[in-house]
N, C-alpha and C positions, 0 to 999 in steps of 0.2 A: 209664151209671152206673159203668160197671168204669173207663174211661177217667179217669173223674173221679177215683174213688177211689185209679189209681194215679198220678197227678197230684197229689192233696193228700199218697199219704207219699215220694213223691219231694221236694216241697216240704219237707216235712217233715223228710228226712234232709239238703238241703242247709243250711236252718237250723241244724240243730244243729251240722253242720260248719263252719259259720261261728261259731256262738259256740264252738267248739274251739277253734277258729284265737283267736281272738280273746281268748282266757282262756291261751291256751298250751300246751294238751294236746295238741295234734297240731302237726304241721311241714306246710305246702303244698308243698313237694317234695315230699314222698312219696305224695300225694295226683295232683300232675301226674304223675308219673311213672312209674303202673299205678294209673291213677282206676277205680273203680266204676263198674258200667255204668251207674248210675243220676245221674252227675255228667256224663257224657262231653256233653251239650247243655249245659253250663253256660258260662257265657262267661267266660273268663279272668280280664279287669278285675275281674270280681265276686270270684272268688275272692282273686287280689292282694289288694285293696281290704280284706276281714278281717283283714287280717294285722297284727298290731298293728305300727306305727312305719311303715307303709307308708299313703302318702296316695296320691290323684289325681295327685300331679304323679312321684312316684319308681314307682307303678306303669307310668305313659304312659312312664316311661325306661326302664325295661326293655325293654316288649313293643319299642319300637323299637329300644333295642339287640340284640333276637335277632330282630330282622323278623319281627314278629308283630303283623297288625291291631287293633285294637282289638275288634272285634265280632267275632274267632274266637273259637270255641267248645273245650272240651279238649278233647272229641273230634276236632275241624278238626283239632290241630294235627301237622304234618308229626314226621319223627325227629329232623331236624334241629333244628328248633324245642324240641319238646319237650327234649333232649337239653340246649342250650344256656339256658333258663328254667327247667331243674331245675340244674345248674350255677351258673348266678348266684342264685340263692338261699339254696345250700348255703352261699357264701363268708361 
């Protein structure tokens, strides 16, 4: 029951961070770039994906312009990575 319960407000906090993103209160850079420990299993594309003006097709250019799989997780992602998907974002 614990497991469950901190499962639904994890859910729970990443929703709301997506309708952030998505409303324009918060910036996804700052979010990759010292995430929450309760984001760090979230998978990239997802979070992309809220970001308003960003679709399926300019998210999939990114991750591959900074060599970054599709099904990495923030947490997965190396310095390198991270460094350069908080970098192209900021522009």
């Amino acid at each position: 029951m614990d497991a469950l319960a901190l499962a639904n407000e994890i859910r729970g906090k990443r929703a709301t961070l997506k309708r952030d993103l998505r409303a324009g209160r918060t910036k996804v850079h700052v979010h990759i770039a010292n995430p929450p420990e309760w984001l760090l299993t979230a998978k990239v594309i997802d979070l992309l994906l809220a970001v308003p003006k960003m679709g399926r097709v300019k998210a999939n250019k990114a991750l591959v312009q900074c060599r970054i799989s599709p099904s990495k997780s923030i947490g997965g992602l190396s310095d390198r990575q991270r460094a350069e998907l908080v970098t192209l974002l900021t522009r």
